[in-house]
ROPA-114845 format. One record per residue (C-alpha): residue number from 1; chain; x negated, z, y. Coordinates in pm, 1 decimal. Each point is the difference from the previous one (the first is absolute). Layout:
<bafis>
   seq   mol          u          w          v
   NUM     A          X          Z          Y
...
</bafis>
This chain:
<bafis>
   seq   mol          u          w          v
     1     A    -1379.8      503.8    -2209.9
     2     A      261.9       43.8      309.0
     3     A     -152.6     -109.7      369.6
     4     A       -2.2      253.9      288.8
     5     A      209.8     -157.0      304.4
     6     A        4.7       63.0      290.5
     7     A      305.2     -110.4      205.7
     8     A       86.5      -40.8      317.7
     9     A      338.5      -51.1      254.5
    10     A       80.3      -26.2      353.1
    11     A      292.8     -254.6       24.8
    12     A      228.2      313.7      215.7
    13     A      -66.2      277.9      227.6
    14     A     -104.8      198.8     -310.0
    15     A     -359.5      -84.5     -186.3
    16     A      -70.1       82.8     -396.6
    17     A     -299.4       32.5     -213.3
    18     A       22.7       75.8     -356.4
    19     A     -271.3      -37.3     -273.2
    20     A      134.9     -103.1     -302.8
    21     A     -186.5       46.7     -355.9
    22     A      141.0     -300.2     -159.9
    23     A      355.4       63.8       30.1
    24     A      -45.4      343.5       56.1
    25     A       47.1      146.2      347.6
    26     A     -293.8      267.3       72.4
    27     A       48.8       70.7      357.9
    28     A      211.5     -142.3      296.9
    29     A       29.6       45.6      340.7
    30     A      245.5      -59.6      304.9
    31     A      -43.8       -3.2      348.0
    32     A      141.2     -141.2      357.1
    33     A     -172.4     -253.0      147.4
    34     A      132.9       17.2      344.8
    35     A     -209.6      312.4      182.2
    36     A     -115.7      -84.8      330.3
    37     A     -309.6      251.0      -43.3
    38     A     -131.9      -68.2     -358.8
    39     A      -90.5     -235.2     -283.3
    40     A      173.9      156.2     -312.1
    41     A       -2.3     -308.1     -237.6
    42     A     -349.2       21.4     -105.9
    43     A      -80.0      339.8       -2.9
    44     A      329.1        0.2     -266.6
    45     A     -199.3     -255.8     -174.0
    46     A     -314.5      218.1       -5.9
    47     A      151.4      314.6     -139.5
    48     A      188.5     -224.6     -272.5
    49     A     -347.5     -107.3     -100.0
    50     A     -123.4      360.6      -36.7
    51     A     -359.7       80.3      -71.4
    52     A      -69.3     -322.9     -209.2
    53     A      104.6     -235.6      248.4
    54     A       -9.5     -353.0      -29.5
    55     A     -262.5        2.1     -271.6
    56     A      272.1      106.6     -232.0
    57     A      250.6     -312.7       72.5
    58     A       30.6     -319.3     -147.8
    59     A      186.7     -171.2      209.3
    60     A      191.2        2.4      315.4
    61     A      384.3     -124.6       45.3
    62     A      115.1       -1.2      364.3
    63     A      408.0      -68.7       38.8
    64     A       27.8     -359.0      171.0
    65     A      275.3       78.4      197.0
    66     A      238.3     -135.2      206.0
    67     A       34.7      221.5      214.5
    68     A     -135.2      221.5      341.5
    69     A     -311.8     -227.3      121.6
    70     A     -196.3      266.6      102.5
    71     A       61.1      225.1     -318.0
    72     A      -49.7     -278.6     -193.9
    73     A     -324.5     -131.9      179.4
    74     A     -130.0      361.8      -40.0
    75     A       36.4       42.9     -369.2
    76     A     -135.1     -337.7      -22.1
    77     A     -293.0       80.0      178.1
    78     A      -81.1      329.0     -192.4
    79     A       60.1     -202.6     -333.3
    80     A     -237.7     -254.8       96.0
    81     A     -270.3      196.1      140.4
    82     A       16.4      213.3     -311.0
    83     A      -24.0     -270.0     -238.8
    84     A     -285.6     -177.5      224.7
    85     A     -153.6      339.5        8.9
    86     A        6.8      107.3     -404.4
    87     A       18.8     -358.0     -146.5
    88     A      319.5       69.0     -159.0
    89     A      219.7     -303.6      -22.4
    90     A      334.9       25.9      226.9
    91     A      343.6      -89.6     -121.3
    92     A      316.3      -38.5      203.7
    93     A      375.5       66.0      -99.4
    94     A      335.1      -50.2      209.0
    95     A       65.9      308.6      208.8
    96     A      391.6      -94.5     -146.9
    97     A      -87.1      100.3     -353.4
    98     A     -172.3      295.6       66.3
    99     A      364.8      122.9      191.0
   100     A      145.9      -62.2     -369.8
   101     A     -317.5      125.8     -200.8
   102     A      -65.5      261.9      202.7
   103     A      322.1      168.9      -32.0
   104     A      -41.9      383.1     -163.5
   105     A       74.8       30.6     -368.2
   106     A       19.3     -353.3       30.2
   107     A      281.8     -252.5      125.5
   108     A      307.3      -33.1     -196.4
   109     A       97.0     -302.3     -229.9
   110     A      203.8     -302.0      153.1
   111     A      -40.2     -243.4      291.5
   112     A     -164.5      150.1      335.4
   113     A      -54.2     -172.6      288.3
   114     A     -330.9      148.5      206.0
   115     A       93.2       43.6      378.2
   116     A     -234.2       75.3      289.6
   117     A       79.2       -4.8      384.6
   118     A     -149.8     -342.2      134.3
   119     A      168.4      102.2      367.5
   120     A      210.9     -218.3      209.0
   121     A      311.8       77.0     -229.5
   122     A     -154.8     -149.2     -293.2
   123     A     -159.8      119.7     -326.5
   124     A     -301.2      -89.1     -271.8
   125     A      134.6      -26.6     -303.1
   126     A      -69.0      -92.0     -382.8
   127     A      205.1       44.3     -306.6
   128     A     -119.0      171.2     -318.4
   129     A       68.1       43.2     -349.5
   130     A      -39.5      365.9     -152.9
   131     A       47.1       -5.3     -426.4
   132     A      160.9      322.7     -175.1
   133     A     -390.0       80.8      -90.6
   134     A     -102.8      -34.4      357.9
   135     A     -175.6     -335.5       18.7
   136     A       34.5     -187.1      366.5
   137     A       19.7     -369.5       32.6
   138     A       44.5     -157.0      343.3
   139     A      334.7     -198.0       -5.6
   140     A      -62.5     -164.5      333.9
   141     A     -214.1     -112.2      269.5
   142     A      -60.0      132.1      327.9
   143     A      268.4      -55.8      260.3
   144     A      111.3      125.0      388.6
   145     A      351.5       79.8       18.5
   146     A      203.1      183.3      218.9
   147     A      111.8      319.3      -58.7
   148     A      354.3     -128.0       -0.6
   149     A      -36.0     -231.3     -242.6
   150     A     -162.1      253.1     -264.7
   151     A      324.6      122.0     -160.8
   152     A      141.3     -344.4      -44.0
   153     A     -309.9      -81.5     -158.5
   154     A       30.6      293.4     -268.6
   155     A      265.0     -121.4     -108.9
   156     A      -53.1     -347.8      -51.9
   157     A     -317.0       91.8     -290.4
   158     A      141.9      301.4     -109.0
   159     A     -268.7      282.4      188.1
   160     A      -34.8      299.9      117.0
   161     A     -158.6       91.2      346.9
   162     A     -332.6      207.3       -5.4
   163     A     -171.7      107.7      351.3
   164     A       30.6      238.4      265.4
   165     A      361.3      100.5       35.9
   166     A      129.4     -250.5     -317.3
   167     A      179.4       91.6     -293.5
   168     A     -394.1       82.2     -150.9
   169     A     -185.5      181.0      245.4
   170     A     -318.2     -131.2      -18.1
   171     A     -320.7     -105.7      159.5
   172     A     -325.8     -148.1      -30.2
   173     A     -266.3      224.3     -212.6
   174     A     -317.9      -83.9     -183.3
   175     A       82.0      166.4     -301.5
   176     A      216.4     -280.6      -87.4
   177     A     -320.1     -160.6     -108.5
   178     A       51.6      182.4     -324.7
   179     A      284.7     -170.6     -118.9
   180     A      -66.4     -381.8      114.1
   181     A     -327.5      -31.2     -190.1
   182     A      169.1     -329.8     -135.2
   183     A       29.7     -145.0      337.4
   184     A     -108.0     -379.4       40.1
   185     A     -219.7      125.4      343.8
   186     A     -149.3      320.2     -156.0
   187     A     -195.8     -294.5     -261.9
   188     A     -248.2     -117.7      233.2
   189     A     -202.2      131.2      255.5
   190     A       46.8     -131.8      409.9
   191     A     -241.6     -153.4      147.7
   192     A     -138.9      265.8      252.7
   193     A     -109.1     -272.9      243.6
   194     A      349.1     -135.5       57.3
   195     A      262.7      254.7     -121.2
   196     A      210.2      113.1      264.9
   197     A      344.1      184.9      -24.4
   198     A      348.4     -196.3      -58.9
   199     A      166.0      170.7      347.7
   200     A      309.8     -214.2      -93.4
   201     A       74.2     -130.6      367.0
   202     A     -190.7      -63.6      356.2
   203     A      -88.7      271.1      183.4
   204     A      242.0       68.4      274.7
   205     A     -269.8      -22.8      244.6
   206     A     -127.1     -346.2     -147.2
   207     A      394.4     -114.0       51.8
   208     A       37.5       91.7      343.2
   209     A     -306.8     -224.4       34.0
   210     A       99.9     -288.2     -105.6
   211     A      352.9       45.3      117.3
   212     A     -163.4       17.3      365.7
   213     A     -286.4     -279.7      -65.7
   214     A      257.2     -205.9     -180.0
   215     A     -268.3      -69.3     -279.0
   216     A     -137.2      125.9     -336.9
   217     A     -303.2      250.5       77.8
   218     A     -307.1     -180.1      -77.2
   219     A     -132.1      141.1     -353.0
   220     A      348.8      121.5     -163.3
   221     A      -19.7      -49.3     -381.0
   222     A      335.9      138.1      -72.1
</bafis>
């Protein structure tokens, strides 16, 4: 008997919600998250839900990022307070495989490598293996590198770029969820106490900080 999923992603400017039956997409929605005037995020995830709300789903998955902190730390938030709320458990994926994943029609076969603006001239980024019957296996950790460095880096493993403006163009979406039902993170539950989001770097205010200070700001974990 398939699960219903609900699934969740805010690692950009632009927030998705898609419930899934199994691997089945039933409904998905886009929006902006940057509107000075309203909260669209969770009334997106509301009319996803439709009449039978939360009492239909069997568990949440909320992308991990990295990514935008505040995006991120919203999604979070509406993940955890839903799971808190319904009692449904709450898994996390990287926000990098649901760029590849979440590609329409799916992403093509061969070597990608997952790109997302990490600012300052620099990019988040994560290679991936896609098989001729569409299966996705990450290929590589989690890195920073610059944006000039990307191409060289292509090259030497033999990948393609995916992300906004690449050779794929791609981002983030929570219908990815679909096709990475094998992934090692979508096994076991977080623990909704201490799960936070992977934001992949400092926040820009926490560097000036320190940079100023001349010392680590008291309580940084990563």
């Amino acid at each position: 008997m398939s699960e219903t999923i609900l699934a969740l992603d805010a690692s950009t400017y632009a927030a998705s919600v898609a419930i899934l039956d199994g691997n089945t997409i039933v409904r998905e929605r886009t929006v902006a998250m940057r509107d000075a005037r309203h909260e669209r995020f969770m009334p997106a995830v509301a009319d996803a839900l439709g009449e039978g709300g939360l009492a239909l789903v069997d568990r949440i998955v909320c992308g991990a990022g990295p990514g935008s902190f505040t995006s991120l730390r919203i999604a979070a938030s509406i993940a955890k307070g839903l799971a808190v709320a319904s009692g449904r458990p709450l898994f996390s994926i990287s926000s990098l495989a649901l760029l590849i994943a979440g590609v329409e029609g799916g992403p093509p076969e061969g070597r990608w490598i997952a790109l997302l603006d990490a600012m300052r001239g620099e990019s988040f980024s994560q290679a991936f293996d896609v098989t001729p019957g569409g299966e996705i296996s990450v290929a590589s950790e989690v890195r920073v590198v610059r944006d000039e460095e990307i191409a060289a880096l292509a090259r030497a493993i033999g990948a393609r770029t995916a992300g906004k403006g690449r050779d794929l163009e791609a981002a983030p979406h929570a219908r990815g969820v679909a096709r990475l039902g094998a992934h090692r993170s979508l096994q076991a539950p977080v623990d909704l106490a201490s799960w936070e989001p992977d934001y992949g770097r400092l926040a820009e205010a926490q560097v000036r900080w320190e940079a100023v200070h001349g010392r680590v700001l008291d309580g940084r974990s990563r």
